[in-house]
C-alpha positions in Angstrom: 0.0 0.0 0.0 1.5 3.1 -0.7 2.4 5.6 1.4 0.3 8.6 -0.8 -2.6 6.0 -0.2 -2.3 5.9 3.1 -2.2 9.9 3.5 -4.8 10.2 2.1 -7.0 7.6 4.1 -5.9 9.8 7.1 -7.3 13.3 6.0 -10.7 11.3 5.4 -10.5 9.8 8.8 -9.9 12.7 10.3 -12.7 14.7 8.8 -15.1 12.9 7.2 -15.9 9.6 6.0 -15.1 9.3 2.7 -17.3 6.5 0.5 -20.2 5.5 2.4 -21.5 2.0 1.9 -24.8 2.7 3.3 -27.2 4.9 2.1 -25.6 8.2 3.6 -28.5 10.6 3.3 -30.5 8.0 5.9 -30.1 8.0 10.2 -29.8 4.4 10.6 -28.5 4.3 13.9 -30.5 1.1 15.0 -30.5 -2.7 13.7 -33.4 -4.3 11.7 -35.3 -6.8 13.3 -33.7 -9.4 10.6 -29.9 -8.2 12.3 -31.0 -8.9 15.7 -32.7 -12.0 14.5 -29.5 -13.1 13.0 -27.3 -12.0 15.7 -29.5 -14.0 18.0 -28.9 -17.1 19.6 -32.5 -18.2 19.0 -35.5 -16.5 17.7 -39.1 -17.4 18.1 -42.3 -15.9 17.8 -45.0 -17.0 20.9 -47.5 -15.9 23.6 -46.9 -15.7 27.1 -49.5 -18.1 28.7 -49.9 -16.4 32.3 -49.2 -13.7 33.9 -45.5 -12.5 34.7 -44.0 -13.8 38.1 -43.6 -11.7 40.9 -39.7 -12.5 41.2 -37.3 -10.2 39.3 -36.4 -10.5 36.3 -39.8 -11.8 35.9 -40.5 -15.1 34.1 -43.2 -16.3 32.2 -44.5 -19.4 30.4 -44.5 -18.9 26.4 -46.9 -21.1 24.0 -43.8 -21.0 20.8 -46.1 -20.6 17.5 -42.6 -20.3 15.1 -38.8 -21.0 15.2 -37.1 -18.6 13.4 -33.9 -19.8 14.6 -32.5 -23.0 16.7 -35.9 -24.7 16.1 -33.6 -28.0 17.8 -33.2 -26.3 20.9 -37.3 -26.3 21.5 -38.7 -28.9 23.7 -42.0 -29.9 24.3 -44.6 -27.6 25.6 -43.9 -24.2 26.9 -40.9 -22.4 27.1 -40.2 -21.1 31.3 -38.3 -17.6 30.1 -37.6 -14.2 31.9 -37.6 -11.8 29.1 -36.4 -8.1 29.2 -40.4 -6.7 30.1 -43.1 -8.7 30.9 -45.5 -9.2 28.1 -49.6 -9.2 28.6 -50.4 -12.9 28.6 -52.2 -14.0 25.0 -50.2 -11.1 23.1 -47.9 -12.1 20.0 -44.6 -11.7 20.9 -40.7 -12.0 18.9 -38.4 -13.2 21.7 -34.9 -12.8 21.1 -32.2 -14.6 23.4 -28.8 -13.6 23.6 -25.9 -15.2 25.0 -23.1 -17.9 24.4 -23.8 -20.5 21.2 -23.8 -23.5 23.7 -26.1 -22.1 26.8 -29.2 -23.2 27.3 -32.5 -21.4 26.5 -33.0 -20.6 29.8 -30.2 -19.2 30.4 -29.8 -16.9 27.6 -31.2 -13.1 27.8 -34.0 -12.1 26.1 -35.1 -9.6 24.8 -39.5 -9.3 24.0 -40.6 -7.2 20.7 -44.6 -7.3 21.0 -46.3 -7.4 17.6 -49.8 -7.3 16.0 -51.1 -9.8 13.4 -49.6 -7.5 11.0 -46.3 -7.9 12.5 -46.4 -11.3 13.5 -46.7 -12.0 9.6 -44.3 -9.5 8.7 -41.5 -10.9 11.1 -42.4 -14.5 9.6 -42.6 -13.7 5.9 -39.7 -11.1 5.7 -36.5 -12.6 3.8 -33.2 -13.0 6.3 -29.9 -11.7 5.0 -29.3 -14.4 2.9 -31.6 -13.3 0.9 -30.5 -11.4 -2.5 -30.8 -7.6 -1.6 -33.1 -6.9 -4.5 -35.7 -9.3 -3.1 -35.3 -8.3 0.4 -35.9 -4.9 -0.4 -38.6 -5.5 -2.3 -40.4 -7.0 0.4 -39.7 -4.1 2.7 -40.5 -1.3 0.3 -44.1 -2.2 0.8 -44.2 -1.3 4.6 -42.0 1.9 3.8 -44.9 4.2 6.0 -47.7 1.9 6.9 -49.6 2.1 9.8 -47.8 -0.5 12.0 -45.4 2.2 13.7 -42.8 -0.8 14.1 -43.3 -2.1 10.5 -42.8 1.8 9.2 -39.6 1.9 10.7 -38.0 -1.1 10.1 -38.4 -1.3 6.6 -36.4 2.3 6.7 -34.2 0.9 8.8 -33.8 -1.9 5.4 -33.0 0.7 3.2 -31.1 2.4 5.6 -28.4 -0.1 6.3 -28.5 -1.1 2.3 -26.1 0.2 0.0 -26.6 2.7 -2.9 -26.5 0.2 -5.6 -28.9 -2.3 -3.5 -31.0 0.7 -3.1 -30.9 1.9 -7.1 -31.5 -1.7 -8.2 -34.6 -2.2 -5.9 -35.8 1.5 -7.2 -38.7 0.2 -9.3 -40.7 -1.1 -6.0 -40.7 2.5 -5.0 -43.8 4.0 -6.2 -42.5 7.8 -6.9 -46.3 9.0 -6.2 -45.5 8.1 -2.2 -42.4 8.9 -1.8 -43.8 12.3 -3.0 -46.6 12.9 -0.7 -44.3 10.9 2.0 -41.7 14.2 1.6 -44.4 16.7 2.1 -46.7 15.2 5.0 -45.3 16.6 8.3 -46.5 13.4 9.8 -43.2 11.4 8.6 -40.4 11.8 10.6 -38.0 13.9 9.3 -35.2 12.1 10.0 -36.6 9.6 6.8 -36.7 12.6 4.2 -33.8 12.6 3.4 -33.8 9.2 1.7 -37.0 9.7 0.0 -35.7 13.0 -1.2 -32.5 10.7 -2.9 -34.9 7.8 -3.9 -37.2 10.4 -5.7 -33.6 10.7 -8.1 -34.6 7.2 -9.1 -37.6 8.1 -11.3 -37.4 6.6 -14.8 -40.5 8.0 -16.5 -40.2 11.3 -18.4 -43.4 12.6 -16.0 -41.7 10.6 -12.8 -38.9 13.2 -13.3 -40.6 16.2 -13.8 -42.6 16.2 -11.1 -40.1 15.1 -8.6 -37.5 17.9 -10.1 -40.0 20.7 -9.6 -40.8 19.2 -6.2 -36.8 19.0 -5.0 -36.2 22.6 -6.4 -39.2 24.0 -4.2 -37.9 22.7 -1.7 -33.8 23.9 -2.7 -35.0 27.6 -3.0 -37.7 27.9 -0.1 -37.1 30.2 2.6 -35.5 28.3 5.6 -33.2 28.5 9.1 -30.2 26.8 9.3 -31.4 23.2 9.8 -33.6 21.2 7.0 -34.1 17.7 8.1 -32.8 15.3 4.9 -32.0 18.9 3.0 -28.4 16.7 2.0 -31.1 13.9 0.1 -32.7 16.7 -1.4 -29.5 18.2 -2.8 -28.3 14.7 -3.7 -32.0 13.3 -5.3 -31.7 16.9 -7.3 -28.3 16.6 -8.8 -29.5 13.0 -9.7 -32.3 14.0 -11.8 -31.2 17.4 -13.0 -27.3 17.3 -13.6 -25.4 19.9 -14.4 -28.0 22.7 -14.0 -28.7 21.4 -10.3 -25.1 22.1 -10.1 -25.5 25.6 -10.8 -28.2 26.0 -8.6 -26.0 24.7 -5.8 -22.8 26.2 -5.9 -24.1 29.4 -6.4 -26.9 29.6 -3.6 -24.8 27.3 -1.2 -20.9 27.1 -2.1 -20.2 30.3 -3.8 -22.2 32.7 -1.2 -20.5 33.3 1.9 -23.6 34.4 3.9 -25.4 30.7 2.7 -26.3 28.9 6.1 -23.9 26.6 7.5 -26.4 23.7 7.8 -27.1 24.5 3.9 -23.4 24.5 3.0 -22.8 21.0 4.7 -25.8 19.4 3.3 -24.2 20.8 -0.2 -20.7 19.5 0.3 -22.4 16.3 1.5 -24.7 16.0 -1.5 -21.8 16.9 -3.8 -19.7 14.3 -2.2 -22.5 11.6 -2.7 -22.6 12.7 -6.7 -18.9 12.5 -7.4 -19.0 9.0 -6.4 -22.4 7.7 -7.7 -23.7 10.4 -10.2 -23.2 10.5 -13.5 -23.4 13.1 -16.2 -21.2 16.1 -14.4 -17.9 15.8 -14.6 -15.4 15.4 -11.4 -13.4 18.7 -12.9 -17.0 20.7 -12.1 -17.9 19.1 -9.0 -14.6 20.0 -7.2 -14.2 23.4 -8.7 -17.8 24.1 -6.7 -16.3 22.2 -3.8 -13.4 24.5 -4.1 -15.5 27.9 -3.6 -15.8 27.0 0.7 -11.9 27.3 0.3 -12.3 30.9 1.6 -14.7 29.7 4.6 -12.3 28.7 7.4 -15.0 26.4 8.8 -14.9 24.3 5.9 -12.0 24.5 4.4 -11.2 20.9 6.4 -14.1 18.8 4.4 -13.0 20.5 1.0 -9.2 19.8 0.9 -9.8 16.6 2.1 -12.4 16.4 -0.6 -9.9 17.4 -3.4 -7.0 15.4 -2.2 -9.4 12.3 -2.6 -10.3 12.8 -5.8 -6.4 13.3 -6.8 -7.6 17.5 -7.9 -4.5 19.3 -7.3 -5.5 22.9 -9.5 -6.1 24.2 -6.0 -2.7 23.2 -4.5 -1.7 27.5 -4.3 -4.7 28.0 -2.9 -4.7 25.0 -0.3 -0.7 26.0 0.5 -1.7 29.7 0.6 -4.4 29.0 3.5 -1.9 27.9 6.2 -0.3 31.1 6.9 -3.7 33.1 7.8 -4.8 33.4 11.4 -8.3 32.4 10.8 -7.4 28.8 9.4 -4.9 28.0 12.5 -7.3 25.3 13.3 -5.3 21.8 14.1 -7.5 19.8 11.9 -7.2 22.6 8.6 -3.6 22.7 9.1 -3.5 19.1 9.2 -5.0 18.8 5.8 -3.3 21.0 4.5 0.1 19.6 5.1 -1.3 16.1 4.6 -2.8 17.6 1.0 0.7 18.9 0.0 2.2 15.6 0.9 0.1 13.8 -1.2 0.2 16.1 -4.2 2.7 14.9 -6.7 3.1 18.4 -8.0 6.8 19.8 -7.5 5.2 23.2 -6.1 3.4 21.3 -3.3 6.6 19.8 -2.3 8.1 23.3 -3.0 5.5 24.9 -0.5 5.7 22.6 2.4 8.9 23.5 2.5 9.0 26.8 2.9 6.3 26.3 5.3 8.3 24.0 7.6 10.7 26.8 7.7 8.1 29.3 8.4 6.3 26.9 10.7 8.7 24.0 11.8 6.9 23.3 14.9 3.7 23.2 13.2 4.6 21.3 10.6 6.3 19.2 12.6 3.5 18.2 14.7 0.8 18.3 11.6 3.5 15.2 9.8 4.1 13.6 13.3 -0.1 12.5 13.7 0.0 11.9 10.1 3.3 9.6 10.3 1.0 7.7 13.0 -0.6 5.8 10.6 1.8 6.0 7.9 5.0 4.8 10.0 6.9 7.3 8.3 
């Protein structure tokens, strides 16, 4: 592995992360059910068949409907658990039990997901992850937003932990009529606009497009404070359905205006990041010259020279070199990628810069290259 490679792995780390695999515009900070089912021990589905004891943790009896996992650790007739609350006896019930591979059931911890009818079939029918993505998602794009408040947010949670491509390729099951009416109901929490925003990007259909273009743009140029919930989705669905021109639109209300919001300017950087790796029909020239613009904003200059040292852009290396000796970019993490930017640049006047900086600046320098050579070894 090189040592340029590795230089450059330590600006992302220290900023920002640099090529999501999941979908990046969604929060999904919790499991699905099928990744705690498969991280379980066991996994059935039951009802509790009295009432919880009065010893703590409490134990109940549980009638077991379905095995969803170790099926050859059931015996017969009730299972004698203490799960992690106690559960109304005759409600449906996923029990999950934790532990070491070789305990016994009783000894495992468990943890007690009550469910409907509807869930009870949902948990049954969904596909595990063995399962191609394309058919698990699929599945779960029909509960995107149904009623079942558990259901609703698992199958986000699907989509959320899936990848981009995963996501793209299971684009047709998403009818782009919802997702629309899903980004303007206040009802949906925000924290899931953001991917509908990107999934509205998918649309294939001429009309598909144009409605969800002149949807996103509202939303781009509507008055707003600082925070947008999933404004970085609606950036990123934009650029995927309008190019070039969404481009425009960005950089100049966003990158190129130094009174633009700060939550705005990340969600552009963000959304910008997203379309240089996945997008297609702007070229990587255009996309970091409008990444290039927060140059003269201290509080981002971080994200974009680790942005342009990723994408090996080095027409900014004069600017990038020039930034170190002003007061307001004295930040350790701005100085730090700028020296590591210069290091990986294979320009002779990057090499030419850094060392007239080290003279200017040898204790700086000096400590800037010593947390780089951490993870370089040299």
């Amino acid at each position: 592995m090189s040592t340029r490679f590795v230089l450059t792995a330590v600006l992302v780390l220290a900023t920002i992360v640099s090529k999501t695999r999941a979908c990046p515009f969604c929060n999904a900070v919790k499991p699905t059910l099928a990744q705690q089912r498969d991280a379980a021990v066991a996994a059935f589905v039951g009802e509790p068949i009295d009432k919880p004891s009065g010893y703590r943790p409490a134990t109940q009896s549980f009638e077991i409907h379905r095995a969803l996992k170790s099926k050859d650790l059931l015996g017969a007739g009730p299972l004698r658990l203490a799960p992690d609350l106690p559960v109304k006896e005759g409600s449906l019930v996923l029990l999950l039990g934790s532990g070491a591979a070789d305990a016994r059931l009783r000894d495992l911890q468990w943890t007690a997901i009550q469910l409907d009818e509807t869930a009870y079939a949902y948990v049954v029918q969904s596909p595990d992850l063995r399962q191609p993505s394309a058919k698990r998602l699929a599945f779960f794009s029909r509960y995107l937003e149904h009623a079942n408040r558990l259901l609703a947010e698992d199958a986000y949670l699907e989509f959320g932990h899936a990848t981009y491509d995963q996501t793209a390729e299971a684009a047709d099951h998403l009818a782009m009529s919802d997702l629309r009416r899903w980004l303007a109901d206040p009802q949906v929490p925000p924290e899931r606009k953001g991917f509908y925003s990107l999934a509205l990007g998918f649309a294939k259909t001429d009309t598909d497009r144009e409605q969800n273009r002149k949807l996103l743009r509202e939303r781009i140029v509507a008055p707003a404070n600082d925070f947008r919930a999933g404004f970085d989705g609606i950036l990123a669905g934009y650029l995927l359905l309008d190019g070039a021109r969404a481009l425009k639109l960005i950089e100049s209300r966003y990158l190129a205006d130094p009174k633009a919001a700060d939550g705005d300017v990340r969600g552009a950087l963000k959304a910008l990041r997203f379309y240089h790796d996945f997008g297609h029909g702007v070229g990587p020239r255009q996309i970091a010259a409008a990444v290039a613009r927060v140059l003269d904003r201290p509080e981002f200059a971080a994200e974009a020279i680790t942005d342009l040292a990723r994408w090996d852009d080095w027409e900014f290396a004069a600017q990038v070199a020039s930034l170190y000796e002003r007061k307001d970019y004295a930040d350790p993490f701005v100085r730090r990628s700028i020296v590591g930017y210069l290091k990986v640049c294979p320009l002779p006047q990057a090499a030419a810069a850094l060392d007239r900086l080290r003279q200017l600046d040898p204790k700086g320098i000096g400590e800037a290259e010593k947390v780089l050579s951490v993870f370089t070894g040299k």
